[in-house]
C-alpha positions as CSV (number, residue, x, y, z in Angstrom):
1,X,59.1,26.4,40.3
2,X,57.2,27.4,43.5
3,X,54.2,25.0,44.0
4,X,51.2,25.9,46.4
5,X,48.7,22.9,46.6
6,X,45.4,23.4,48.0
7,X,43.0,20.9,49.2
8,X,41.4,20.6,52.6
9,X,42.1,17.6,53.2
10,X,45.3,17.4,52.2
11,X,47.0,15.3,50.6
12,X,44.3,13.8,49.1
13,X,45.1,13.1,45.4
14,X,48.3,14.7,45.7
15,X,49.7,12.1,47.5
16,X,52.6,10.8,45.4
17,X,52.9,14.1,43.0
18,X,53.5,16.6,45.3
19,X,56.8,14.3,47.0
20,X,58.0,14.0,43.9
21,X,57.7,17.4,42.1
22,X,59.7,18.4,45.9
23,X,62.3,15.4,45.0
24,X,62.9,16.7,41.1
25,X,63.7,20.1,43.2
26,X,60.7,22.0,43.2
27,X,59.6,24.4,46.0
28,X,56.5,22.7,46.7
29,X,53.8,24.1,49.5
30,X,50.6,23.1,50.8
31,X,47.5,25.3,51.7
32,X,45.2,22.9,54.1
33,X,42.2,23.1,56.3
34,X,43.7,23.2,60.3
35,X,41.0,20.6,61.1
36,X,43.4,18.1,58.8
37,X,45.2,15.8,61.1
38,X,46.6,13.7,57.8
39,X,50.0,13.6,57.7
40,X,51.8,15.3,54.8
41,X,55.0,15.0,52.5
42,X,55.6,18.6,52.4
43,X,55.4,21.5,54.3
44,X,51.8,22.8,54.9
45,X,49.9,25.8,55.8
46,X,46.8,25.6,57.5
47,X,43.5,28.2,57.5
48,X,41.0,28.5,60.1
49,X,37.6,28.0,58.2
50,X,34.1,28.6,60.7
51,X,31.1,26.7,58.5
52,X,28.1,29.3,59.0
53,X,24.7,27.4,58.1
54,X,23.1,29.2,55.2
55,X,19.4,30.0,55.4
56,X,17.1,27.6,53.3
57,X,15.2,30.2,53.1
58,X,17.0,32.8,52.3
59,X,19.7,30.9,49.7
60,X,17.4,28.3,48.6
61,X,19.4,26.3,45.8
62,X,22.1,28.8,46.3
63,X,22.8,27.1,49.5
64,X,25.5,24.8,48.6
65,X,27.4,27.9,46.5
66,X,27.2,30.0,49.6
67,X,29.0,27.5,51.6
68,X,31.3,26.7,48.7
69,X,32.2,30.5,47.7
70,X,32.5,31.2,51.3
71,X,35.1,28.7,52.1
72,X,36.9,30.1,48.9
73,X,36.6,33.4,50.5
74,X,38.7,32.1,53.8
75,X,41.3,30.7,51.6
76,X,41.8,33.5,49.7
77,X,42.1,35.8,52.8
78,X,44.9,33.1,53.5
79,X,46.4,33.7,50.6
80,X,46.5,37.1,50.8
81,X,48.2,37.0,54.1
82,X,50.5,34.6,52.6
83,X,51.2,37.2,50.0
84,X,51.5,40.4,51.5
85,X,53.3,39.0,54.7
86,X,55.6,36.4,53.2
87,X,55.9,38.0,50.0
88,X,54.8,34.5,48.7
89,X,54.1,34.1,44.9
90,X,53.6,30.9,43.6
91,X,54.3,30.0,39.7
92,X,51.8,27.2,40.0
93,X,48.6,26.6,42.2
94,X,47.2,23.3,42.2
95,X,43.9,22.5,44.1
96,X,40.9,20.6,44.2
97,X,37.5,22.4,43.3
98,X,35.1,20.2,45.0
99,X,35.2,22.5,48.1
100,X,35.5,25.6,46.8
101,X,39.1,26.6,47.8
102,X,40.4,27.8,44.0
103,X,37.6,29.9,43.5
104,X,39.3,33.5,44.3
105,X,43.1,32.5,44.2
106,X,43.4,33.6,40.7
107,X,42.5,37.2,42.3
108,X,45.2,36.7,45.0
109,X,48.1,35.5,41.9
110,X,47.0,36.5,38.7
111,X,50.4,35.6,37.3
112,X,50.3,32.1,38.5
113,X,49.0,29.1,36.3
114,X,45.5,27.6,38.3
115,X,45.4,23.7,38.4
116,X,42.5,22.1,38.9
117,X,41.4,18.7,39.9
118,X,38.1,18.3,38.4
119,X,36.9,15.0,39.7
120,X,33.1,15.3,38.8
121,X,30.5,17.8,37.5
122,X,27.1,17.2,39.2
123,X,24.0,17.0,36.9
124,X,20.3,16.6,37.4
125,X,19.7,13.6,34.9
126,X,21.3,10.9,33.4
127,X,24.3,10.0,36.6
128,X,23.4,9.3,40.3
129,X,20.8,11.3,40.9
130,X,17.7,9.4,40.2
131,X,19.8,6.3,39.2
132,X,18.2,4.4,42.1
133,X,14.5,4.7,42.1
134,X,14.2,2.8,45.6
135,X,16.2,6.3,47.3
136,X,15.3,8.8,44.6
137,X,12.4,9.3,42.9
138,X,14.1,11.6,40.3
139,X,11.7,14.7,41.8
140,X,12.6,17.6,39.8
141,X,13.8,19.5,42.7
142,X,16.0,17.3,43.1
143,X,17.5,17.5,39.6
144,X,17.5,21.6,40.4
145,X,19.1,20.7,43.2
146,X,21.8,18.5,42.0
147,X,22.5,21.1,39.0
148,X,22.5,23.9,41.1
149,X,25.7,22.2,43.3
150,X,27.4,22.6,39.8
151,X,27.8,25.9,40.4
152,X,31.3,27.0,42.2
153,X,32.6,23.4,40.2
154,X,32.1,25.4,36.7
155,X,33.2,28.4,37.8
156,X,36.4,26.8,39.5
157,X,37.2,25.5,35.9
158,X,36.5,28.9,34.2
159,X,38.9,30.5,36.1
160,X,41.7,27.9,35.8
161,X,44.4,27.4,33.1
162,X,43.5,23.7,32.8
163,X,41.7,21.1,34.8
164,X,42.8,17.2,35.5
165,X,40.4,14.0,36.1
166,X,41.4,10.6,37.1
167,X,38.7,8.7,34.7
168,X,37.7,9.6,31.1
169,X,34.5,9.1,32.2
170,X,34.6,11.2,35.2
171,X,35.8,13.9,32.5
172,X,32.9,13.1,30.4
173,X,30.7,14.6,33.1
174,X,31.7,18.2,32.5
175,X,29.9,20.4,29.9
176,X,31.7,20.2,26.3
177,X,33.1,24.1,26.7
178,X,34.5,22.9,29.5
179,X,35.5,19.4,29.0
180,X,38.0,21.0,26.6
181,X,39.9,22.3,29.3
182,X,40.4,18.7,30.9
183,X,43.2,16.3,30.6
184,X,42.5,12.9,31.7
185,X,45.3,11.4,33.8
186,X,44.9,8.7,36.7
187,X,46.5,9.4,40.2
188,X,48.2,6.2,39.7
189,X,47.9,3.1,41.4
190,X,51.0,1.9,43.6
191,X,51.5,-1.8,42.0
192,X,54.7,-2.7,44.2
193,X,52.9,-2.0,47.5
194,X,49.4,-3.3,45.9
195,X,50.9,-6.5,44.4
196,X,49.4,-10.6,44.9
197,X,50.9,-12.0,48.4
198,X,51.1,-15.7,48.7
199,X,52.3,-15.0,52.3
200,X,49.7,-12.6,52.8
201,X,47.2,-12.9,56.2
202,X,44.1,-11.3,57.5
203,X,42.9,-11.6,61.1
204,X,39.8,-11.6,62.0
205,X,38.0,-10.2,65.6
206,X,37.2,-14.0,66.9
207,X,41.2,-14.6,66.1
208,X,40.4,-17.0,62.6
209,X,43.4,-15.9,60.1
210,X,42.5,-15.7,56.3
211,X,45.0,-16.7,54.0
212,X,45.5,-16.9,49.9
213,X,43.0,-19.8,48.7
214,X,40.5,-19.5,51.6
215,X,37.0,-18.8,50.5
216,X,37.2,-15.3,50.8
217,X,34.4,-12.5,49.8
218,X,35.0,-9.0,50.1
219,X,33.2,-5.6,49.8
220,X,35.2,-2.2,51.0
221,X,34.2,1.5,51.1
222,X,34.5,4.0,52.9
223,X,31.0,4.2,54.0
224,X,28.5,1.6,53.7
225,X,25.6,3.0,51.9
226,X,23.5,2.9,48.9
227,X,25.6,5.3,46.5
228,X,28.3,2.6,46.8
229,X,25.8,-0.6,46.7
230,X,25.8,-1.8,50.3
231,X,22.0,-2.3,50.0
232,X,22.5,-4.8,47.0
233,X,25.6,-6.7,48.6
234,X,23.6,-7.5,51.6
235,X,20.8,-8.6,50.0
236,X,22.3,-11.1,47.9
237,X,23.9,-12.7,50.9
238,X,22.0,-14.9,52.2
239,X,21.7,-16.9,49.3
240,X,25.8,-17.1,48.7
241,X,26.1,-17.9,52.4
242,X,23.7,-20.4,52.2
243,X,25.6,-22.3,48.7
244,X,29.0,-21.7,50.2
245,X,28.9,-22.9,53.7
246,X,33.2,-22.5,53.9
247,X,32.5,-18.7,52.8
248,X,33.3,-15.9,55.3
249,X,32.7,-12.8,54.2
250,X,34.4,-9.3,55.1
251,X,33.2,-5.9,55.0
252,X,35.0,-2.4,54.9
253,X,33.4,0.7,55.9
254,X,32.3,3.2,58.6
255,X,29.0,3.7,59.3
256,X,28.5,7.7,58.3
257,X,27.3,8.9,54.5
258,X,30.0,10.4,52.1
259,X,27.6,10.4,49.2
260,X,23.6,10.9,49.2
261,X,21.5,11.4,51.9
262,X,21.6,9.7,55.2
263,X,18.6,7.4,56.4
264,X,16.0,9.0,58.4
265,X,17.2,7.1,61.7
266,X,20.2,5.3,62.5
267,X,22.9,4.0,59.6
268,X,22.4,2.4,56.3
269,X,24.7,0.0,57.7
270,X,21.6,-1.2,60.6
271,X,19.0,-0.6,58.1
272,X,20.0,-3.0,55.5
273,X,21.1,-5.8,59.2
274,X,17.8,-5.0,60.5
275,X,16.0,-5.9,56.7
276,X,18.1,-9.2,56.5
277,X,16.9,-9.8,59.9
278,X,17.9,-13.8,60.6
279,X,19.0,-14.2,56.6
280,X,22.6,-13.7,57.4
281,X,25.3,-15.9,59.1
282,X,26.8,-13.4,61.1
283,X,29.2,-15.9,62.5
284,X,30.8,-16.2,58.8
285,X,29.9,-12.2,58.2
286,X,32.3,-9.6,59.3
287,X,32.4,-6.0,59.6
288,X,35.6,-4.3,60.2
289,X,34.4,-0.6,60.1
290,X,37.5,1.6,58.8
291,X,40.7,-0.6,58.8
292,X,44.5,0.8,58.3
293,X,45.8,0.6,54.8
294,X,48.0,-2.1,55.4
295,X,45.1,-3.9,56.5
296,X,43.0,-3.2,53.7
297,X,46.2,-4.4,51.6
298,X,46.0,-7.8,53.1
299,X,42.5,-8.4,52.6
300,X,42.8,-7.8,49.0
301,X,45.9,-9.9,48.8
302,X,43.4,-13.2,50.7
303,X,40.3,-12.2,48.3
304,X,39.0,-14.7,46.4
305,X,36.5,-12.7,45.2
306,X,35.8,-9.0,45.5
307,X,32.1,-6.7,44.7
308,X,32.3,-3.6,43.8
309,X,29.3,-1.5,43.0
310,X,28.7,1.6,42.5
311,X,26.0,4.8,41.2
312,X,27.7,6.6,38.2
313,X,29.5,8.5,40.5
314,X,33.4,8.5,41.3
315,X,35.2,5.9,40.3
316,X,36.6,4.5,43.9
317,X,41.0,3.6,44.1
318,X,40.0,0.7,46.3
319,X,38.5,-1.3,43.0
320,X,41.8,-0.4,41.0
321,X,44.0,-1.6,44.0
322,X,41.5,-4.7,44.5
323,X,42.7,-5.9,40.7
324,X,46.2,-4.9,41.4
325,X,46.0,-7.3,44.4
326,X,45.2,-10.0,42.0
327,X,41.6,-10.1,43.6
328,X,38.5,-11.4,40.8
329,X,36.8,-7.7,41.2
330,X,32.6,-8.1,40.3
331,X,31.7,-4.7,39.4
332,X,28.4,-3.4,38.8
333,X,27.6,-2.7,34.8
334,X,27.8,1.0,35.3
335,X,30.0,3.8,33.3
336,X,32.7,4.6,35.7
337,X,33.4,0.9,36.4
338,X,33.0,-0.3,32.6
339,X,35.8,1.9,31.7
340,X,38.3,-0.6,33.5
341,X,36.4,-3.4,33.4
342,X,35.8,-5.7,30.5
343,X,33.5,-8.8,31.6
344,X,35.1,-12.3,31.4
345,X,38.2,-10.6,30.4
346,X,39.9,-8.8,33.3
347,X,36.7,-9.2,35.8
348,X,32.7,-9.7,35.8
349,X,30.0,-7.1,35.5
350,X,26.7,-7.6,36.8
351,X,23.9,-5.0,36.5
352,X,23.9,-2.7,39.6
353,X,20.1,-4.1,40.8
354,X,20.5,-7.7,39.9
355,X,20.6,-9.0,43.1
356,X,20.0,-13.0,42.1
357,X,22.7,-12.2,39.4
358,X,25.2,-11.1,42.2
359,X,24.5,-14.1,43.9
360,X,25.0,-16.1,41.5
361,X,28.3,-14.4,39.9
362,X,29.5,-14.5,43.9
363,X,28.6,-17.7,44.2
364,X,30.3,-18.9,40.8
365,X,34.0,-16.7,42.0
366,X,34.1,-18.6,45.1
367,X,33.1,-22.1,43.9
368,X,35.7,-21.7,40.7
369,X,38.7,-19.9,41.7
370,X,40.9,-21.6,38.9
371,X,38.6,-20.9,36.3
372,X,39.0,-17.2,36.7
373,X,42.7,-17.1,37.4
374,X,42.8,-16.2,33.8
375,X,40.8,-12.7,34.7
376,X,42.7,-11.8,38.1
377,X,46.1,-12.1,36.2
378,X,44.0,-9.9,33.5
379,X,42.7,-7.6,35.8
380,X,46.8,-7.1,37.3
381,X,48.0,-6.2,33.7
382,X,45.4,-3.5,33.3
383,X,46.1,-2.2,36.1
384,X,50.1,-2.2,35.1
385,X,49.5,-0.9,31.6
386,X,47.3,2.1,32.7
387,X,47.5,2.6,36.1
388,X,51.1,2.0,37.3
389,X,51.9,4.9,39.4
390,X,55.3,5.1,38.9
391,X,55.7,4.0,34.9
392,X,51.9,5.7,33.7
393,X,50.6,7.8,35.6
394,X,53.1,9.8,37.9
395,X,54.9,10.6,35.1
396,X,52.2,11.9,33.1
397,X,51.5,14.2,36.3
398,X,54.8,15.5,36.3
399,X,54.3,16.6,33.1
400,X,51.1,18.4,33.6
401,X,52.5,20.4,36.0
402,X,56.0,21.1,35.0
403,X,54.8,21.9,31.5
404,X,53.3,25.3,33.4
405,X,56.8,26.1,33.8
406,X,57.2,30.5,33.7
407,X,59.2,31.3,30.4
């Protein structure tokens, strides 16, 4: 089959599918924003997209759809060229609808079978918005707000022959008329690569080297901010720095927003330093910014324990690849993490705003690390039973895509 995939930041959840749909022989192509320095397994296309700034005024909660729609617009111009110039038809068409990009491709290839990765359906009440009352107030206009960024994301789905998400819960999210459309299949989780180390080391900036069995507490995103629980990490540091003198603790993340609003000045990230103010060891307490995966790999491999927290939002790969790792993940007691996690069988769960209860379950992880051996080589087998890439889930994505096959 011919294969276009389409994500502007490619390739993004296609990262092991579309390699191996090429290797089984498949012409596979990918559509991409020309601002997208990633590299890519297979060939690529690029569009030129210019962002014009709605008016508030004039688009009001139509704002984000105008941006949305008008992004699909520039890739379906793309398309078109692709089309009419290359004589290009694709038999499939793949792409993510959180930008927008699917939205008219169905006008450009009617004949070809529309893919989409659903990831997660925005809603006014009962997931992140208003889950933390300390950022949100759960104003109504921001509940029309949040629903109205649903928009192009229906839509997208309406027009497609199916949709995938990673997470049954993430699924869940979408209304029932469309949930129906939606298989649930996990990008997979590379356990070989993401396996326990023994020999494993991480280096720290003042030169120290952490190693398997040193009192090691981690936290990674890709932004350190509220929507992930950054805010509730810190704050329950002082008091596991203070119990655990040997502790050092290491932190993942830029400094930008990727989910929720950004503070009124500065980062979260000097909001919540400046808050702690002389409560934290910052000789033991180490901020890495963004790291290279390999790097990340090694810190999970010398975590002795590892917090996770998170809105009911996206479920993140970096707590899935944490267990993999054979790191003790603490997750906060919300949906997306409950789904994989099972307390005191495969991990811990501690309510998201506890913050003396994630002390104390930190605390406990690096005090104990025998007693929960049982749970890290737990949390390792879930992650092989559901979210092998290559046994479980790659498979499975084959499927879903070759199973569009023309007659």
């Amino acid at each position: 089959m011919k294969i276009l995939f389409v994500h502007q930041n490619f390739p993004g959840q296609f990262l092991h599918l579309a390699p191996e749909l090429a290797r089984r022989g498949h012409e596979c192509l990918a559509l991409t924003d020309a601002t997208n320095g990633r590299e890519a397994p297979i060939p690529v296309l690029r569009y030129r997209h210019a962002t014009p700034v709605p008016d508030p005024q004039a688009t009001r909660l139509g704002r984000n759809f105008t941006q949305m729609s008008d992004r699909g617009v520039t890739v379906a111009r793309a398309a078109l060229q692709l089309r009419d110039q290359k004589g290009y038809r694709p038999d499939v068409i793949f792409g993510h609808s959180g930008w927008g990009e699917t939205l008219f491709l169905k006008e450009v290839w009617p004949e070809a079978k529309l893919l989409i990765y659903a990831e997660f359906y925005y809603r006014g009440i009962g997931q992140d918005v208003g889950f933390d009352p300390e950022f949100d107030r759960h104003a109504f206009d921001a509940v029309m707000i949040a629903q109205g960024r649903a928009a192009h994301l229906g839509q997208a789905l309406l027009h497609a022959d199916a949709g995938l998400s990673p997470t049954q819960w993430q699924a869940s999210t979408y209304p029932a008329a469309l949930r129906r459309q939606i298989e649930v299949i996990h990008d997979g989780v590379d356990t070989l690569s993401m396996a326990p180390d023994p020999g494993a080391s991480f280096a720290l900036p003042d030169g120290r080297v952490l190693r398997p069995g040193d009192e090691v507490l981690t936290f990674v995103n890709r932004n350190l901010e509220p929507y992930r629980g950054y805010h509730i990490f810190l704050r329950a540091l002082p008091e596991v720095l203070s119990a655990r003198p040997q502790a050092q603790v290491v932190l993942v993340g830029g400094e930008g927003v990727s989910y929720g609003p950004a503070p009124a000045t500065g980062s979260w990230k000097q909001r919540f330093l400046d808050e702690a103010g002389g409560g934290l060891d910052l000789s033991r307490v180490h901020f890495m910014g963004r790291v290279p995966y390999d790097r990340f790999r090694a810190l999970m491999q010398v975590s002795r324990a590892h917090a996770y927290l998170t809105y009911p939002f996206v479920l993140s790969w970096s707590m899935l690849e944490a267990m993999s790792a054979g790191a003790l993940v603490i997750g906060s007691r919300t949906a997306p993490v409950e789904e994989v996690i099972e307390d005191g069988r495969n991990g811990l769960l501690v309510d998201f705003f506890d913050v003396p209860g994630w002390s104390r379950a930190m605390i406990l992880a690096l005090a104990e690390p025998e007693r929960f051996r049982p749970l890290r080589e737990a949390a390792r087998d879930t992650i092989l039973g559901r979210y092998d890439l290559r046994t479980v889930c790659l498979p499975r994505l084959v499927e879903f895509v070759e199973r569009r096959r023309p007659a």
